[in-house]
N, C-alpha and C positions, 0 to 999 in steps of 0.2 A: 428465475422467478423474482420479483420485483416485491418489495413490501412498502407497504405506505404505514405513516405515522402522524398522529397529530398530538397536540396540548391540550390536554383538559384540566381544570383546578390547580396548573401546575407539575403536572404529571404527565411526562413522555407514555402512550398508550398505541397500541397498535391501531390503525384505521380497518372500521369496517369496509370499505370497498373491497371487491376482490380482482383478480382478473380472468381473462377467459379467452379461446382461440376459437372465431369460426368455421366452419368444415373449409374455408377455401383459403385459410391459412393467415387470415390477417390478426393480428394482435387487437384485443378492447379491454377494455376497463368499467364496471359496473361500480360505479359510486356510492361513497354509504350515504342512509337517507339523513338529511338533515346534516350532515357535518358541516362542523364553520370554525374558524381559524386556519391559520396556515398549516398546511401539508409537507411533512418530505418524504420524497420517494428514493429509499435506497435502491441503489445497485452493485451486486459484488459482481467485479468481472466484467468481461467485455464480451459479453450477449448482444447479436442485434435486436434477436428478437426480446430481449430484454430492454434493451433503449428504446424500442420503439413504444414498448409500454407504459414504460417511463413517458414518453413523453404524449400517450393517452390520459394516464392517469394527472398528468402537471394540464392540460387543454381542459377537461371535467372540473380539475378545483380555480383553473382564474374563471372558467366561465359561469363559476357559482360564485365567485366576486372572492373567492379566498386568495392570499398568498400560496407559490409552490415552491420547495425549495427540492434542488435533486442532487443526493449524496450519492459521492460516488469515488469512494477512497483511492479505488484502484480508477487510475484514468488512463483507458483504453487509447492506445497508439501512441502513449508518448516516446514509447522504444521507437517509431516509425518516424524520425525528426529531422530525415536528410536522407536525398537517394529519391529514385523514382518508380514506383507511383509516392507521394508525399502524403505517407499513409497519417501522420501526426493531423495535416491542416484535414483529410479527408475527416475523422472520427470530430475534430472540431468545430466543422461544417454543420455537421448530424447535431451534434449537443448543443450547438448553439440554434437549431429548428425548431427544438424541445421547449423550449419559451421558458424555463425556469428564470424564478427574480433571484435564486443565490444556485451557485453551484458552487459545491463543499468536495476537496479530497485532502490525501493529505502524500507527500511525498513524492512527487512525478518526479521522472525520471532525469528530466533537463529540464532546463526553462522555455524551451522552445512552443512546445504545445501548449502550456499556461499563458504563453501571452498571443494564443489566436483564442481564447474562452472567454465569450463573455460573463461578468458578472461572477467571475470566479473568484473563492477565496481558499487557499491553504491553510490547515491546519498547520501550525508549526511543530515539526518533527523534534526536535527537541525536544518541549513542553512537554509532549507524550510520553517518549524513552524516560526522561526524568523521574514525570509522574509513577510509570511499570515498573522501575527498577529500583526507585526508594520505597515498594512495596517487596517484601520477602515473597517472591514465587517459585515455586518447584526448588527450594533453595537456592537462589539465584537473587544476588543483591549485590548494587550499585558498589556496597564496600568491597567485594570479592575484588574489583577489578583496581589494575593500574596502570592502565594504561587502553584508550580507543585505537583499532588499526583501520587507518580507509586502503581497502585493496586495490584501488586502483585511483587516473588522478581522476575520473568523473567522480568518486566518490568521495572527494578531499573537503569538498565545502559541506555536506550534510553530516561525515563524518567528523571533521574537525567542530561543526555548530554542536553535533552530541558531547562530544567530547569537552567543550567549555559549558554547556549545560550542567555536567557531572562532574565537571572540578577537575577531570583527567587527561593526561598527557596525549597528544595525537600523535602515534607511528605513521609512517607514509610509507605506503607499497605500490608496488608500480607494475603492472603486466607489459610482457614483449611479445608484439607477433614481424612473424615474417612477413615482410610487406611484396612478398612474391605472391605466397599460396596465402596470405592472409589466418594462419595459423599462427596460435599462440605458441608462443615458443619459449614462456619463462617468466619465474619472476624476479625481483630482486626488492630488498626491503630495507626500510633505514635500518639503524642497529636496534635490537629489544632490549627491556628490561631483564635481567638475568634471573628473574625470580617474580609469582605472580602471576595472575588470570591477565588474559586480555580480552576485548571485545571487539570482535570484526563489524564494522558497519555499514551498510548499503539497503537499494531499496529494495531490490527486487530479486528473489532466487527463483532461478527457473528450473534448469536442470543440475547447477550446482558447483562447473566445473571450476568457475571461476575460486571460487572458495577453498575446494579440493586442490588446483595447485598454488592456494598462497599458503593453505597450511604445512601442505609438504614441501614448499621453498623454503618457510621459515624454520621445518625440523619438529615445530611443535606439537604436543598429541593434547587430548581433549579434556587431560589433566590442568593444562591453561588454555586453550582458548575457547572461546565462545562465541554465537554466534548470533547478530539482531541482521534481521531483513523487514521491514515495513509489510512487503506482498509477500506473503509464499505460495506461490506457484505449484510448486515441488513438484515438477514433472521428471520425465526419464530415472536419471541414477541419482536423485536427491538425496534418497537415506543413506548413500554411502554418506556421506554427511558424518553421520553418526559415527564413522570410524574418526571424525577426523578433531568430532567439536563436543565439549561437555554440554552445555545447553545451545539447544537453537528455540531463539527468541521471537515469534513475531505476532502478528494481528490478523484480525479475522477481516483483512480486507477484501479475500481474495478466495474464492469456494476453492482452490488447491490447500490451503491452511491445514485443514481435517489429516492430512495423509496421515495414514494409522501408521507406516514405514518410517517418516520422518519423527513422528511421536513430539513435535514443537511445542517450546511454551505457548501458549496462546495468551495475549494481551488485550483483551475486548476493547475496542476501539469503535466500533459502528455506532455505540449508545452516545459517546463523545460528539461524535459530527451529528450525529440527531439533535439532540440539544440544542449545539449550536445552530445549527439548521433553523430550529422554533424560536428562535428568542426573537 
């Protein structure tokens, strides 16, 4: 399900449009009467039939002469960034159809599917963790920590950008697979700190495993480490998790966020890219 928003007085307010399916399955959008200024149309997740609404409701407000801006944290296919079918240029194809004048996420995966989107801007992941975590939540706070861990190397550049964002040291850990059966077969990790929280950071947790064997290669239980993910997924065996991490940290990008099993801090983030979205 798709939500629209617009500016009034100053004041991010839900849009009255709504949306609606007719019996023979095509997606539309029913406009609110009279709206004007610019529009953003969120979307958590990679729904088609949710883009496609999106991109009814962004067609309804340019052709009432407004701005559309369509948020959309979690950007669908960027996992899909090499290999065939070229599932990443596929979903950029679609979002680039939708006609929006700004597309807002924050966090993809690689660079690769950011630079087939038109008219894209990132949120910078940093800014964000920074802001969530020099707030005290669920007792969780920026001072606990000493040190950021990026689990693997795709994860060195977002995690090392948090980790000078917060003043704190960046570990590097590194995953092995067998390059026969293409199983992971291990990790190994620079040396820790001997005392002290640490924070794993990456974007996106699906099923979880990845996380699960870097805590158990490091020995550590969830007396130190912690855990921030941008998207939660939390599919499969996620909440083992919970045996492994004192807090898991993330945002409401991504309708898997909610798992009652995973129990995550949740860091609201969708009101952020709104905003920015209307300015």
């Amino acid at each position: 399900m798709i939500e629209m928003f617009t500016l009034a007085s100053g004041t991010v307010g839900p849009d009255a449009g709504r949306t609606m399916q007719f019996p023979a399955g095509e997606q539309h959008v029913i406009p609110a009467d009279g709206a004007t200024g610019p529009l953003a149309v969120l979307v958590r997740g990679a729904g088609a039939e949710d883009l496609v609404a999106a991109g009814m409701a962004i067609d309804a407000a340019r052709r009432a002469g407004r701005r559309a801006a369509l948020v959309l944290p979690y950007l669908p296919g960027a996992r899909q960034d090499r290999g065939v079918p070229f599932g990443a240029e596929v979903y950029a194809r679609l979002l680039n159809a939708l006609g929006a004048d700004r597309v807002l996420a924050i966090d993809p995966h690689s660079p690769v599917m950011p630079a087939l989107i038109e008219n894209l801007e990132v949120y910078p992941l940093s800014r964000f963790v920074r802001q969530a975590l020099t707030r005290r939540v669920a007792d969780a706070h920026v001072s606990d920590y000493v040190g950021v861990i990026a689990p693997d190397a795709g994860a060195a550049e977002r995690s090392g950008a948090v980790a000078h964002a917060l003043g704190l040291p960046l570990v590097q850990a590194r995953k092995h697979r067998d390059f026969a059966t293409g199983a992971l077969s291990g990790f190994t990790c620079d040396p820790l700190p001997s005392a002290g929280k640490l924070l794993v950071v990456d974007d996106i947790c699906d099923g979880g495993g990845t996380f699960r064997g870097l805590a158990e290669a490091t020995g550590l239980g969830p007396d130190r480490l912690d855990l921030w993910v941008t998207h939660g997924v939390f599919s499969g065996r996620a909440p083992q998790l919970r045996e492994h991490f004192g807090h898991i940290h993330t945002t409401d990008s991504h309708p898997g966020h909610t798992h009652p099993d995973v129990a995550a801090t949740i860091h609201p983030l969708t009101d952020t890219l709104i905003r920015e979205a209307l300015r």
